[in-house]
LONUNU-156150 format. One line per 8 residues: for each residue x, y, z of N, C-alpha, C. Coordinates in nm, 4 decimals, m for minus. Layout:
% LONUNU-156150
X,Y,Z,X,Y,Z,X,Y,Z; ...
% end
This chain:
% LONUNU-156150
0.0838,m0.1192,0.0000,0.0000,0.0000,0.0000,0.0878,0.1248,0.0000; 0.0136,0.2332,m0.0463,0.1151,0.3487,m0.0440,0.1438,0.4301,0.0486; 0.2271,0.4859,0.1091,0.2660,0.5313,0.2042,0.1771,0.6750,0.2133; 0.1732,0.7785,0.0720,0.0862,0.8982,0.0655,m0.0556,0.8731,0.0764; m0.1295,0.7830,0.1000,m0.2588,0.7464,0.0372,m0.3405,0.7466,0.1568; m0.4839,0.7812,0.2014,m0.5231,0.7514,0.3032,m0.5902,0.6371,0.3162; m0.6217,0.5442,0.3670,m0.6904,0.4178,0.3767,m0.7663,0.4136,0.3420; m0.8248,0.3134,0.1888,m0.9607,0.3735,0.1639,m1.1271,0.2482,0.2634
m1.2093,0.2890,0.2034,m1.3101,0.2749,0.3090,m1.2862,0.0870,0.3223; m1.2427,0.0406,0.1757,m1.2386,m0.1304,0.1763,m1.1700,m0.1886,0.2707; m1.0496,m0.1207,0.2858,m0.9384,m0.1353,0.3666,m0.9823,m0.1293,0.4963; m1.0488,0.0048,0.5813,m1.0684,m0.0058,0.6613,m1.1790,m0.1167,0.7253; m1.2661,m0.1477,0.6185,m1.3552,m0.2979,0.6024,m1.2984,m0.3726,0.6787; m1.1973,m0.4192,0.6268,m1.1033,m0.5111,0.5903,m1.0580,m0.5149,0.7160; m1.0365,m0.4296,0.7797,m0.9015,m0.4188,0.9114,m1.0209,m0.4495,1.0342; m1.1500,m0.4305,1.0129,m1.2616,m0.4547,1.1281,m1.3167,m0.5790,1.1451
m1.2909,m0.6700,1.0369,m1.3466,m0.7763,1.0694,m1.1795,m0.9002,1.1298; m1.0641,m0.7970,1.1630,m0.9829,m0.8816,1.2148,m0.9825,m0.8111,1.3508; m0.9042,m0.8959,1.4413,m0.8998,m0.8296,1.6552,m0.7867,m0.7448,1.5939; m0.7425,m0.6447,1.7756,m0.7059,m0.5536,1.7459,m0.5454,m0.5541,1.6904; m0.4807,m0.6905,1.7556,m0.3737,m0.6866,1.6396,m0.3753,m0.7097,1.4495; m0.4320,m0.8221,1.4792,m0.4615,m0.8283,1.3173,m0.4874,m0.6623,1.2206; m0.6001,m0.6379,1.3046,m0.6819,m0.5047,1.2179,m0.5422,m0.3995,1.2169; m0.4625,m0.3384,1.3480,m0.3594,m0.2283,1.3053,m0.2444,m0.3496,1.2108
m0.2439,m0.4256,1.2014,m0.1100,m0.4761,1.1508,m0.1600,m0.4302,1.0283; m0.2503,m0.4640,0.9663,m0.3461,m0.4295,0.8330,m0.3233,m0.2522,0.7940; m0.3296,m0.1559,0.9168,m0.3865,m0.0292,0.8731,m0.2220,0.0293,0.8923; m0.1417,0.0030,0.9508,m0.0040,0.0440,0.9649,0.0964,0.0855,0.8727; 0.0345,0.0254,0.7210,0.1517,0.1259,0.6313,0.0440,0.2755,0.5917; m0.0834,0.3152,0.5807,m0.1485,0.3888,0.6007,m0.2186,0.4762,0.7213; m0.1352,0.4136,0.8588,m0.2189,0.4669,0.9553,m0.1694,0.6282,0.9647; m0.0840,0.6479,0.9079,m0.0285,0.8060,0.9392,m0.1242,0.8868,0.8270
m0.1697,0.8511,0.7585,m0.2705,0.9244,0.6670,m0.3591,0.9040,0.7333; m0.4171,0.8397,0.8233,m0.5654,0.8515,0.8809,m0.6374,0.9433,0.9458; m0.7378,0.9557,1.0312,m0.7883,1.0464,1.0969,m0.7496,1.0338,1.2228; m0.6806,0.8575,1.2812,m0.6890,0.8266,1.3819,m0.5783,0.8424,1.4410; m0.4862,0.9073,1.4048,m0.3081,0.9616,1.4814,m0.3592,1.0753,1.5206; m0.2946,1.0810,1.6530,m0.3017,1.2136,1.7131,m0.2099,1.2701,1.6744; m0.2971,1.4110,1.6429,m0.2272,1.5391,1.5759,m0.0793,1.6158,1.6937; m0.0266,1.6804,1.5537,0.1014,1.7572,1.6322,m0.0210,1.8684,1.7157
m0.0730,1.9368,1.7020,m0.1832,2.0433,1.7595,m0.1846,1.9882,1.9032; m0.2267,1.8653,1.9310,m0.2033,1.8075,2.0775,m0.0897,1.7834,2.1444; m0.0140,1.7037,2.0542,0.0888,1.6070,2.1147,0.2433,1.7424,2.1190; 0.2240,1.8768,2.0965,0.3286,1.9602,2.0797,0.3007,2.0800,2.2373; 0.1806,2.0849,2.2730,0.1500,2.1490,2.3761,0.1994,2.0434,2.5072; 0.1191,1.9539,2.5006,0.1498,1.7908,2.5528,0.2901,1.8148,2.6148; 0.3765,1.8288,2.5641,0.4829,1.7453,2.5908,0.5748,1.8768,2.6092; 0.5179,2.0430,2.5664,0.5786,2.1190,2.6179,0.5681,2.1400,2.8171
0.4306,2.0723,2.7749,0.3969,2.1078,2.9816,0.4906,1.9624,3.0080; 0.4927,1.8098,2.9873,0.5348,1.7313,3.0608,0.6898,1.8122,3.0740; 0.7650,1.8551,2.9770,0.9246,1.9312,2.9849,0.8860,2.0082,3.1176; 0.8179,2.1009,3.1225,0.7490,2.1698,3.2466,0.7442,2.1200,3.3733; 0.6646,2.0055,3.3247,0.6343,1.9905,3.4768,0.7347,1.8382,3.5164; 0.8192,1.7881,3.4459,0.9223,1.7115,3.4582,1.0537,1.7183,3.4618; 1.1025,1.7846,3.3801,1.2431,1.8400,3.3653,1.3379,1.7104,3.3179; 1.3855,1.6956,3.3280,1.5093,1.5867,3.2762,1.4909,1.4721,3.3440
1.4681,1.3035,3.2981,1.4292,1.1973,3.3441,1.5704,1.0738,3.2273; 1.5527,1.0071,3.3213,1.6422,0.8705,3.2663,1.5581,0.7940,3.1660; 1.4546,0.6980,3.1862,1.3579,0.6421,3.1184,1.2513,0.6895,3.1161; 1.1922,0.6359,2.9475,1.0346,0.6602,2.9661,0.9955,0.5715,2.8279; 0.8553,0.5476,2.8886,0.7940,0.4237,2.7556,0.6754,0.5103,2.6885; 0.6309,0.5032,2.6031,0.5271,0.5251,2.5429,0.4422,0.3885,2.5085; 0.3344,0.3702,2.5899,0.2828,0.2526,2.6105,0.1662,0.2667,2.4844; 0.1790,0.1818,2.4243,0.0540,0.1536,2.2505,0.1161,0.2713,2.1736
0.2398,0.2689,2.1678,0.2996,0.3537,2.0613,0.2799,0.3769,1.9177; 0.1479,0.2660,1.8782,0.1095,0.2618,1.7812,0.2198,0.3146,1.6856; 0.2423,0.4012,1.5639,0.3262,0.4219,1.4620,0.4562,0.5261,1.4924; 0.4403,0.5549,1.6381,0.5126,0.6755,1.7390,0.4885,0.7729,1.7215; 0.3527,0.8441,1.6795,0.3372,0.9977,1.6970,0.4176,1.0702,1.8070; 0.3705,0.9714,1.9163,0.4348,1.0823,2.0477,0.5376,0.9873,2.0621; 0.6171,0.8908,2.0239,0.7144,0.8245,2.0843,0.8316,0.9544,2.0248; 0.8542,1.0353,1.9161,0.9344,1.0742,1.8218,0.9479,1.2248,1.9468
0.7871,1.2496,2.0300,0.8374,1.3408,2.0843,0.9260,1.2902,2.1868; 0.8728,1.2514,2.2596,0.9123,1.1310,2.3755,1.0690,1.1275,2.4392; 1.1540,1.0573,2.3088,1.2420,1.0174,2.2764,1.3397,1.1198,2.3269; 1.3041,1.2177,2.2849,1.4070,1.3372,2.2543,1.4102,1.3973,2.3867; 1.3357,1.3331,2.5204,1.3107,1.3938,2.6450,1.4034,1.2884,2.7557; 1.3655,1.1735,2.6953,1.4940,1.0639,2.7568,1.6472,1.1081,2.8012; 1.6960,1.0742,2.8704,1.8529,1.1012,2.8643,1.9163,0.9604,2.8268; 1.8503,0.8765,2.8862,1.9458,0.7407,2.8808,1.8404,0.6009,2.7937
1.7364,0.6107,2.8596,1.6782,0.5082,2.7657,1.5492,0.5461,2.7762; 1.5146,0.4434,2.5974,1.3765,0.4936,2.5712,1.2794,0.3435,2.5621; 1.1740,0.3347,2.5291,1.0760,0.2135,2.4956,1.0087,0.2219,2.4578; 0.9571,0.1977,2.3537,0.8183,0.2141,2.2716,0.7330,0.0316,2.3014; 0.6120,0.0132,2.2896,0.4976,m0.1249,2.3494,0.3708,m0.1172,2.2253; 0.4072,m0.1852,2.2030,0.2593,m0.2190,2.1308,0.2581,m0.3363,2.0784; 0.0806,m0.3750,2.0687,0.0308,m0.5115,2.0507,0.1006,m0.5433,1.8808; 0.0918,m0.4333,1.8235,0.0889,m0.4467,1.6506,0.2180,m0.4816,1.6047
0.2964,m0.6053,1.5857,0.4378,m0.5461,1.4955,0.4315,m0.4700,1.3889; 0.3267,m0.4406,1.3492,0.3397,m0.3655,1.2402,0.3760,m0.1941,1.2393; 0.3050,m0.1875,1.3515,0.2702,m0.0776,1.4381,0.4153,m0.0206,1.4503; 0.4510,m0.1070,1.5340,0.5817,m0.0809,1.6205,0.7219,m0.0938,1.5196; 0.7173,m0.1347,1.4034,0.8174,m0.1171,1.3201,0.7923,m0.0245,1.2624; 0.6935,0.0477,1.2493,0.6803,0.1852,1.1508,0.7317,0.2582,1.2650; 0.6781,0.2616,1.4113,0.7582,0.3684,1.5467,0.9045,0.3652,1.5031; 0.9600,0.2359,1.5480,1.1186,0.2448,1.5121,1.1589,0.2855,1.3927
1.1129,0.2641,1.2910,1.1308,0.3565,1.1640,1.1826,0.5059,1.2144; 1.0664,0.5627,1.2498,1.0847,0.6893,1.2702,1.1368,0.7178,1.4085; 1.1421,0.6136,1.5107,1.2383,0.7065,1.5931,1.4200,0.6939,1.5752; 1.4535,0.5617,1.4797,1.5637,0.5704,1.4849,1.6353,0.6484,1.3958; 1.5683,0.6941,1.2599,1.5890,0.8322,1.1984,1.6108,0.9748,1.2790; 1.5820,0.9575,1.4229,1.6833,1.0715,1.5098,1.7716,1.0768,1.5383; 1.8802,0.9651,1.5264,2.0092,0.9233,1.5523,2.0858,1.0168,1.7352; 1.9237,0.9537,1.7825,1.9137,0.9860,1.9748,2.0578,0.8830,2.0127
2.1350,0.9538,2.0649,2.2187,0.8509,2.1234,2.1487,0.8080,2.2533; 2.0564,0.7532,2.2754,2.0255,0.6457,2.3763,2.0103,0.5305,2.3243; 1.9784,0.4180,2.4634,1.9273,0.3072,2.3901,1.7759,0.3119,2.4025; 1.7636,0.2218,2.2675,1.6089,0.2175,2.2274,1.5687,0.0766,2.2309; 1.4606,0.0621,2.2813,1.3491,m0.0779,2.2643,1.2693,m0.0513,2.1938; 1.2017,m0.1640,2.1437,1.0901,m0.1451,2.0557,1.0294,m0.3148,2.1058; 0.9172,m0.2986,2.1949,0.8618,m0.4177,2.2420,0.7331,m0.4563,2.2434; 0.7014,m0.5564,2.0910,0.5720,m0.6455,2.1489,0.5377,m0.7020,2.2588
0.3559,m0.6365,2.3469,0.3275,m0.6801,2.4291,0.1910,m0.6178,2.4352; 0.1111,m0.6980,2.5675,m0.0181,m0.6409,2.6038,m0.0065,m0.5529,2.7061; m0.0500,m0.4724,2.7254,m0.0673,m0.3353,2.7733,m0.0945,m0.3438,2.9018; m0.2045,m0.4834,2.9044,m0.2691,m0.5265,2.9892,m0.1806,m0.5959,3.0682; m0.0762,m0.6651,3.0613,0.0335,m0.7344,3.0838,0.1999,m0.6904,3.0298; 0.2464,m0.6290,3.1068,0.3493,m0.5391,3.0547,0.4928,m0.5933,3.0995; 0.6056,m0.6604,3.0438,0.6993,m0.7331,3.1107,0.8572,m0.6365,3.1509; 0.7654,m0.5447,3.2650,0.8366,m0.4690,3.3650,0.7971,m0.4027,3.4788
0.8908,m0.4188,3.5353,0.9447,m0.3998,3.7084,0.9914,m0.2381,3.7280; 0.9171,m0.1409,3.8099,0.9835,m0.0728,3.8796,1.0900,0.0057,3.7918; 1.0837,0.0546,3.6516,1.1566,0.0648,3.5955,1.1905,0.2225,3.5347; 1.0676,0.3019,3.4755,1.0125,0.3830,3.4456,1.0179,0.5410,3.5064; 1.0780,0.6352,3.4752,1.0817,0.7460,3.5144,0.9363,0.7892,3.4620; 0.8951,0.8015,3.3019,0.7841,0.8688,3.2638,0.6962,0.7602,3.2085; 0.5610,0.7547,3.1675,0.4953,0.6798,3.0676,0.3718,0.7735,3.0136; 0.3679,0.7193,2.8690,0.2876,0.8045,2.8238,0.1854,0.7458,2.7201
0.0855,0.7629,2.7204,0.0003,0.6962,2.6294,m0.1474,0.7434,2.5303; m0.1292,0.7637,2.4533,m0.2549,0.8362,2.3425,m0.3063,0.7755,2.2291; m0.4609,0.7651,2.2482,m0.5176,0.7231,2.1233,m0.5254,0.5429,2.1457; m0.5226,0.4867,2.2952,m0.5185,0.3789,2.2971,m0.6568,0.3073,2.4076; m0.6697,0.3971,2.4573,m0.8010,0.3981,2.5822,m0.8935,0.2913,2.5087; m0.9575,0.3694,2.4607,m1.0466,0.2926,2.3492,m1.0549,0.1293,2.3155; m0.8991,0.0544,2.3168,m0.9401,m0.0610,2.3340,m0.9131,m0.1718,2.5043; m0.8955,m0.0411,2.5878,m0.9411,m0.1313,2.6852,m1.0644,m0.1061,2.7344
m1.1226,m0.2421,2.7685,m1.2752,m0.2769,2.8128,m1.2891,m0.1764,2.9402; m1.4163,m0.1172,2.9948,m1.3435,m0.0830,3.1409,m1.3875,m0.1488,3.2144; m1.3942,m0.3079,3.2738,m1.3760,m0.3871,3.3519,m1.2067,m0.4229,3.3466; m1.1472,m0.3620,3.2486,m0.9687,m0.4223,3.2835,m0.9319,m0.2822,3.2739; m1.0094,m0.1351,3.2821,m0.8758,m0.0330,3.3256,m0.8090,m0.0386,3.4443; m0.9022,m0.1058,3.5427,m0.7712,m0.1411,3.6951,m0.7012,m0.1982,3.6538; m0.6787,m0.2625,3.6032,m0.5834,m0.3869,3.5632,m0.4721,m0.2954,3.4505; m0.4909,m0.2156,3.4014,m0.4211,m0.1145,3.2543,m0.3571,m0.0363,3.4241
m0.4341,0.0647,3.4871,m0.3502,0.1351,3.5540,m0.2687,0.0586,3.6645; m0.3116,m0.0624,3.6962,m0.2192,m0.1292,3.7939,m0.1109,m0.1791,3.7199; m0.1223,m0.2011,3.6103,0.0114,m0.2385,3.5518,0.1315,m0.1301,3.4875; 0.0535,0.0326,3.4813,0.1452,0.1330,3.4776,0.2728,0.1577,3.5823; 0.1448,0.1481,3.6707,0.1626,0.1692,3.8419,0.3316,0.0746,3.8845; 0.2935,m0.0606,3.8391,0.3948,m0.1550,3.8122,0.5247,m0.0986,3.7704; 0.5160,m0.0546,3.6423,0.6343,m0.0409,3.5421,0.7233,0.0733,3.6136; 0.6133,0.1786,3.6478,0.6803,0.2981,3.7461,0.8088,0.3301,3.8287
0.9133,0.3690,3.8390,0.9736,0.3663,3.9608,0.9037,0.4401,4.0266; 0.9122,0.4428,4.2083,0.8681,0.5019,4.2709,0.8702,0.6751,4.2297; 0.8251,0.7548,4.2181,0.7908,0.9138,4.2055,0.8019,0.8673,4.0317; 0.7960,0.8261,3.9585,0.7584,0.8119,3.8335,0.6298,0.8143,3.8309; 0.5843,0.9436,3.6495,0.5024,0.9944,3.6616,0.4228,0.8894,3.4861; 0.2869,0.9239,3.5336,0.2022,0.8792,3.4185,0.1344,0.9791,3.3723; 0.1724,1.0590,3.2061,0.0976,1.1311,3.2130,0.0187,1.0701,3.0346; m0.1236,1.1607,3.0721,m0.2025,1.1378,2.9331,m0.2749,1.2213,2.8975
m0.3829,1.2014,2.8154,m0.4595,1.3056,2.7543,m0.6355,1.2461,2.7852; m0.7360,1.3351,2.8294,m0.8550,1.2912,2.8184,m0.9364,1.3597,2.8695; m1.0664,1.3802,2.8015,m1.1696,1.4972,2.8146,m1.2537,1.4362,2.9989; m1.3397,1.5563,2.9715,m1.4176,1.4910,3.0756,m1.5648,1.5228,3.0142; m1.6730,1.4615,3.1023,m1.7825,1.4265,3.0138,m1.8608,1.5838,2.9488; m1.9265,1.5011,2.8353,m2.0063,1.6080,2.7235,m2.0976,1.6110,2.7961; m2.1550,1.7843,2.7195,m2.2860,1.7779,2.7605,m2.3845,1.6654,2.6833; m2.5602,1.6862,2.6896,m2.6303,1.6253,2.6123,m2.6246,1.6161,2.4612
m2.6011,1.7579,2.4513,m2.6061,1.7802,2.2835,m2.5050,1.7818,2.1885; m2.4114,1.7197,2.2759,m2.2620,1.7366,2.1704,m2.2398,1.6380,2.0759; m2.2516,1.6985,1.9403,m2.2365,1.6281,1.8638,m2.1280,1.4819,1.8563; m2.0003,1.5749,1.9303,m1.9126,1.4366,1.9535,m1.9678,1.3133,2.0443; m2.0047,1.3804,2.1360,m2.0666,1.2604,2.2271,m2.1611,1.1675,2.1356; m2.2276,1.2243,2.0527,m2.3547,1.1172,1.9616,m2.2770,1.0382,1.8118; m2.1766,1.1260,1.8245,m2.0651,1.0506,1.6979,m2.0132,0.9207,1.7602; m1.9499,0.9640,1.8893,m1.9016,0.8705,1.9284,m2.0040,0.7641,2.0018
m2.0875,0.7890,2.0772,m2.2244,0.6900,2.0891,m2.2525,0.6147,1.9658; m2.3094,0.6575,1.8601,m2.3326,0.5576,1.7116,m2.2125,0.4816,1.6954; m2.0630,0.5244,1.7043,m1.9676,0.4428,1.6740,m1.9608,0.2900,1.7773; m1.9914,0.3464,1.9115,m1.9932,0.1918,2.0217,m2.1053,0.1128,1.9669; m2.2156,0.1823,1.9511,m2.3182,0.0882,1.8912,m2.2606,0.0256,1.7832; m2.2041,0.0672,1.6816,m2.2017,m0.0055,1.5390,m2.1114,m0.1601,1.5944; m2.0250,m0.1164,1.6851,m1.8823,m0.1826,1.7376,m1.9458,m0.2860,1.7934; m2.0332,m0.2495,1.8967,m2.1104,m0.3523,1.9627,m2.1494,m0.4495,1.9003
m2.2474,m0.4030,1.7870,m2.3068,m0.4732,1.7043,m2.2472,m0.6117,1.6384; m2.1245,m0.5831,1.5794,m1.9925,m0.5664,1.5277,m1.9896,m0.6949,1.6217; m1.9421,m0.6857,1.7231,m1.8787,m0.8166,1.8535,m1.9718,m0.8710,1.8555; m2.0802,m0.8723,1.9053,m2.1750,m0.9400,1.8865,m2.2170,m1.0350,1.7504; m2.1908,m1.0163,1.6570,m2.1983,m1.1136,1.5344,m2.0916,m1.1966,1.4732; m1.9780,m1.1225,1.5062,m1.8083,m1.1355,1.4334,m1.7368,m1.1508,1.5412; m1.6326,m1.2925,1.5090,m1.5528,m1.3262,1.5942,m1.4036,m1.3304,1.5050; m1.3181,m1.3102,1.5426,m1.2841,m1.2272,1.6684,m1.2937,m1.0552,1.7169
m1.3483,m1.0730,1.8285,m1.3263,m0.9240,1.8644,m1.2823,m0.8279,1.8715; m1.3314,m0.6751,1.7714,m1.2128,m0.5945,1.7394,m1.2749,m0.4700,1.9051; m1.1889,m0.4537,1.9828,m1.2368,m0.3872,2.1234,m1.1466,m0.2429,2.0764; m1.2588,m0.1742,2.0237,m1.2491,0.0073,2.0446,m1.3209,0.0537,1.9955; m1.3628,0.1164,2.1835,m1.4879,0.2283,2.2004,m1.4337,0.3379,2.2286; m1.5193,0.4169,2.2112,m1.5096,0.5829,2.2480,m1.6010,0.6154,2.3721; m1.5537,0.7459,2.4170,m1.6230,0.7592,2.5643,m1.5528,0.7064,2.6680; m1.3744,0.6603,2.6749,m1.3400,0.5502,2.7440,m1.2725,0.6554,2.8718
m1.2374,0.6167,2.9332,m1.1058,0.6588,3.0369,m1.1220,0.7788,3.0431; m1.2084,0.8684,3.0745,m1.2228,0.9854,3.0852,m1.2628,1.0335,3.2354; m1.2297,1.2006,3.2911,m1.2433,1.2325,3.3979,m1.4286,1.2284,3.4095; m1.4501,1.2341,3.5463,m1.3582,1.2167,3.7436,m1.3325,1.1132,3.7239; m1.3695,0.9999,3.6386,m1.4058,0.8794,3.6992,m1.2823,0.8029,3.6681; m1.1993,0.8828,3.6029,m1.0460,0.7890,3.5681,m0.9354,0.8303,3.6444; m0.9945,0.9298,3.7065,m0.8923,1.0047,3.8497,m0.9143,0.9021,3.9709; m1.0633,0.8533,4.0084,m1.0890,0.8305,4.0823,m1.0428,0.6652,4.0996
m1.0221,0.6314,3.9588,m0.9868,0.5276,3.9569,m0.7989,0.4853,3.9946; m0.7559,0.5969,3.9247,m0.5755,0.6223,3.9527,m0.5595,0.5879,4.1163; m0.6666,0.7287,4.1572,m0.6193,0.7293,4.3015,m0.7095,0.6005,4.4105; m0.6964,0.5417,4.3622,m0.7134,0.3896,4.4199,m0.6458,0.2615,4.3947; m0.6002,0.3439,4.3101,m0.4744,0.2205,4.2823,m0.3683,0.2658,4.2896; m0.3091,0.3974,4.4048,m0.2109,0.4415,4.4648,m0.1867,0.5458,4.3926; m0.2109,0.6073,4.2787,m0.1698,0.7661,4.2181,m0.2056,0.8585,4.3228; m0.1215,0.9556,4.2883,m0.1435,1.0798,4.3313,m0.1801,1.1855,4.1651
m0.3109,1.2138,4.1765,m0.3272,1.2663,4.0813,m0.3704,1.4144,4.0274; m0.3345,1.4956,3.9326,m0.3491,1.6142,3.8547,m0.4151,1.6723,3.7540; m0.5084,1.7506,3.7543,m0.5248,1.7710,3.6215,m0.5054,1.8883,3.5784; m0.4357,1.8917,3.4500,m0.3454,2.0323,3.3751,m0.3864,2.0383,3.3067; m0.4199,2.2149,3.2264,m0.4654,2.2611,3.1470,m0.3518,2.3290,3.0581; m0.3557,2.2764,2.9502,m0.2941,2.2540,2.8311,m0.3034,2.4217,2.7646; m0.1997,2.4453,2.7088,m0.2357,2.5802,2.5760,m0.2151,2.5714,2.4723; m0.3111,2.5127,2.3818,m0.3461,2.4995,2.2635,m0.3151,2.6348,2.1760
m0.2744,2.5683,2.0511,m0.2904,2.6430,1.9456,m0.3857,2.6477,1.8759; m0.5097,2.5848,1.8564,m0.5842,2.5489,1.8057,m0.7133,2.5517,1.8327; m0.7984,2.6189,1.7879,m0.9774,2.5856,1.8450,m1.0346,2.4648,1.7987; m0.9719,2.3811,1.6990,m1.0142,2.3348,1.5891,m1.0458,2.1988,1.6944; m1.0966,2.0709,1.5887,m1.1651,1.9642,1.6736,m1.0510,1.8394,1.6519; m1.0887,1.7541,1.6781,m0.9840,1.6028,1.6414,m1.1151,1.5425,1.5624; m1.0508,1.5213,1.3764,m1.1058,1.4462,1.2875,m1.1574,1.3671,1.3138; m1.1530,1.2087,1.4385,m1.2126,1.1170,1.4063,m1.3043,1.1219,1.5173
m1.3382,1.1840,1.5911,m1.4310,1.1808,1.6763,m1.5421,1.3091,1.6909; m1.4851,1.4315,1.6378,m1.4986,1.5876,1.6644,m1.4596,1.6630,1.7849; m1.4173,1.5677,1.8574,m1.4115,1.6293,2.0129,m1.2828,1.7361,1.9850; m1.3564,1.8642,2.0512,m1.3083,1.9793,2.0418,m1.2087,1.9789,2.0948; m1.0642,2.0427,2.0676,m0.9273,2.0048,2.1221,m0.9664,2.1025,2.2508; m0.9750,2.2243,2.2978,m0.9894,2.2748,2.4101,m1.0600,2.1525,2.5236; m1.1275,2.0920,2.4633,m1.1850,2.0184,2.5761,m1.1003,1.9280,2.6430; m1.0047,1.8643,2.5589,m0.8879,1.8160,2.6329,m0.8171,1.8596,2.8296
m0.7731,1.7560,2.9111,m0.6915,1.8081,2.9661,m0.5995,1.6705,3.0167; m0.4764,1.7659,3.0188,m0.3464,1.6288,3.0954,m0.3849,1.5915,3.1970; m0.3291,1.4660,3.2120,m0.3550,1.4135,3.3454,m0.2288,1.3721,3.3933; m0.2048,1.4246,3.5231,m0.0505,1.3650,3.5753,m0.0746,1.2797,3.6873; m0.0556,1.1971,3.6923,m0.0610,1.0755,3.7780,0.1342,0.9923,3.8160; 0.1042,1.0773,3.9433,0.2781,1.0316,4.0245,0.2154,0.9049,4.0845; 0.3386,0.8293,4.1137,0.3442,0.7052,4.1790,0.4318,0.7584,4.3124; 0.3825,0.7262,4.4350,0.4415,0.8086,4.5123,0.5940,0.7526,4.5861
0.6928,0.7520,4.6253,0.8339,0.7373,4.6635,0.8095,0.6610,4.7674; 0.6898,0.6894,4.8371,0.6604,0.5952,4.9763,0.5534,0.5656,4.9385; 0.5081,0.4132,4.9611,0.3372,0.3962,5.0026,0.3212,0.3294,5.0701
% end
C-alpha cells in the first residue's frame, strides 16, 4: 500500500473484521494518513507542559505507541533510555522507523506486548500513552492502571490526555455513541473481537480510579494552538486536559 494514500473505506472494512492486532497490523503502512493519529496540535502542547512539569528523566515508555506519533516526541526527552509497546508489529516497526531516523544517542526498545500485561518492574521514570483507551474494556482499566503503576519507579510519573464528560447535545458525544453501537453490534456477530470504544477513560471517573490504585493525581490545562476539533471523533481540542498521575516514593 502506499505510504501517501489515506486508507480507503475497503481497507478499513477489511481491518474490522480482524482483533485488534490483526486489524492495526493491516492499517499500519497507512495509519499516518488517517484520521486516527493524534495530531502535532495536541501532542506539541502535551509534551511542552510534561518538559514543564518534569524536567530531565532517565527512562520513559510510550505505552501503545502505535506508529510513534508521540514516541518521536518522547524520545528526545529521555537522557538514557527509551521504549516504545505495542500489541501491533506492524505498528511498532513503523515507530522504530521513525524514531531511529533521530540518531538519539540512547538506547532504544521497541517491544511487542499487552498493555494489559506489561513485562516490567519498577523501571520507568515517565509513561505516556494516546489514542489507545479505546481498546481497553473498562472492567480491565484497573488492571491497565495497575500495571502502569507496576512499570513505574517510585515518584515516576504517568501522564495522558482525556476529556471529561459532554454535555447532552454534543455532537461528539452522539458521533461517538453511534460508533460503540455499530462496534457492539460488530462483537456481537463477528468473531474475533475488534475492542475500540469511544467515551473511554475519561475524567472524574479515571482520576478516581488512579487514586485507588495508589496515584497521586493532577489535572493540567494545556495551551493549545488550536480551536479546531480532532477528525475522528470531533471532540473539540480545548476540551482536552493532561492528566498527571505520580506514583508516590513511599506507600
Amino acid at each position: 500500500m502506499s505510504l501517501k494514500t489515506k486508507p480507503t473505506f475497503f481497507e478499513l472494512l477489511k481491518q474490522s473484521f480482524r482483533d485488534v492486532e490483526g486489524g492495526y497490523d493491516l492499517l499500519a503502512p497507512k495509519f499516518d494518513q488517517s484520521p486516527y493519529i493524534t495530531p502535532e496540535v495536541i501532542l506539541i502542547p502535551f509534551f511542552k507542559k510534561l518538559r514543564e512539569e518534569k524536567g530531565a528523566f532517565d527512562k520513559g515508555i510510550d505505552i501503545c505507541s502505535g506508529t510513534g506519533a508521540a514516541s518521536v516526541h518522547l524520545v528526545n526527552l529521555c537522557q538514557k533510555h527509551f521504549v516504545a509497546l505495542d500489541l501491533s508489529q506492524e505498528m511498532l516497526n513503523k515507530c522504530a522507523m521513525k524514531v531511529r531516523r533521530l540518531n538519539v544517542e540512547i538506547d532504544l526498545d521497541f517491544v511487542k506486548a499487552d498493555a494489559l500485561d506489561m513485562p516490567f518492574n519498577n523501571e520507568f521514570d515517565i509513561a505516556v500513552s494516546f489514542g489507545a483507551f479505546g481498546h481497553i474494556l473498562e472492567k480491565d482499566e484497573n488492571l491497565f492502571i495497575q500495571q502502569v503503576h507496576k512499570i513505574l519507579k517510585p515518584g515516576g510519573h504517568f501522564f495522558f490526555i482525556t476529556t471529561g464528560k459532554y454535555v447532552w447535545w454534543s455532537l461528539s458525544l452522539w458521533k461517538q455513541r453511534l460508533f460503540n453501537l455499530i462496534i457492539g453490534m460488530r462483537n456481537l456477530l463477528i468473531s474475533p473481537k475488534f475492542i475500540m470504544y469511544y467515551l473511554t477513560f475519561r475524567l472524574p471517573a479515571i482520576k478516581q480510579k488512579l487514586e485507588s490504585n495508589g496515584f497521586i493525581v493532577e489535572v493540567l490545562d494545556l495551551e493549545f494552538l488550536s480551536d479546531g476539533f480532532v477528525k475522528s471523533d470531533l471532540t473539540l481540542i480545548k476540551d482536552f486536559k493532561m492528566v498527571k498521575a505520580e506514583k508516590p516514593v513511599t506507600e
